[in-house]
N, C-alpha and C positions, 0 to 999 in steps of 0.2 A: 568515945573510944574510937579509934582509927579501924577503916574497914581495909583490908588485903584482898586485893584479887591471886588465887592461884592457880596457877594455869601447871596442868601434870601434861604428861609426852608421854605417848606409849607407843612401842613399836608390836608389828604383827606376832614377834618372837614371846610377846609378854600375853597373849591372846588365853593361853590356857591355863596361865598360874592365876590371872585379873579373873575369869571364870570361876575357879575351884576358889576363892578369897574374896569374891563379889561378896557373900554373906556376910564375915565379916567384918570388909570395909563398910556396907554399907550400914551394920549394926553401929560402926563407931561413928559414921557421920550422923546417923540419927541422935545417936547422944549427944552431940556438939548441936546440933538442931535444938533440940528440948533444953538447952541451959543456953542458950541464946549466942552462943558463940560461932557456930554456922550459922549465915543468913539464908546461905541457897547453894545447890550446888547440882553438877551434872556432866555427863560426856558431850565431847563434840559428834554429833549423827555419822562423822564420816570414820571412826573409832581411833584417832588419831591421839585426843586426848581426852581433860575436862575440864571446866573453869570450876573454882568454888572460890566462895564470898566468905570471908571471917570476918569477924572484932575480935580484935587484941592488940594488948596494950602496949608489945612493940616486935619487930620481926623477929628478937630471938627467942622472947615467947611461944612464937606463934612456929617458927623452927622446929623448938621444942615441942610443938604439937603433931607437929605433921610428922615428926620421926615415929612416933606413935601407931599411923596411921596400916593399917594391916599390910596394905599393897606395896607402901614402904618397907616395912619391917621384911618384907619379902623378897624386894628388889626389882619389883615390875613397873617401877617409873620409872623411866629414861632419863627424862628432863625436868626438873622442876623451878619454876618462873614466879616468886612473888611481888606482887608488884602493890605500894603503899596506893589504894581509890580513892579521891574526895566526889563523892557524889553530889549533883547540884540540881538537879531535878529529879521526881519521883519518888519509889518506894522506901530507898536505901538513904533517904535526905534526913538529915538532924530534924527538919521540919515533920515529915513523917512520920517521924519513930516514936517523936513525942506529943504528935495531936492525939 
């Protein structure tokens, strides 16, 4: 199944709704985690944005995911960047996933 890189934009202005909604988002990405559809995910150090890793079986599935997403449904992403990954070494490798 094809992995997506997503990359979220957050501006300063979004700082205290992403705060008071942190629980939530991060309950719904844990769930995406435990059914294997999250691979990984997290902010960038400098609070600008985050990358997260999916599987899905095509971007408007995975659309249909992220409208979901609490931080979404609230309006405190800016910007949102999917980008189709073919990994070729390490963790996120077809070879990987199935030794």
């Amino acid at each position: 199944m094809p992995i997506f890189a997503v990359h979220y934009e957050y501006s300063a202005a979004t700082v205290p709704g992403r705060d008071a909604h942190r629980p939530a988002h991060r309950t719904w990405l844990a769930g995406l985690l435990t059914s294997g559809t999250l691979l990984t995910s997290g902010p960038y150090p400098d609070g600008s944005g985050a990358l997260l890793l999916f599987r899905s079986a095509s971007p408007a599935e995975l659309q249909g995911l992220l409208a979901r997403d609490p931080f979404a449904r609230e309006g405190l992403i800016d910007d949102v960047r999917v980008v189709e990954w073919v990994p070729v070494l390490g963790a996120f490798t077809a070879e990987a996933t199935t030794a």
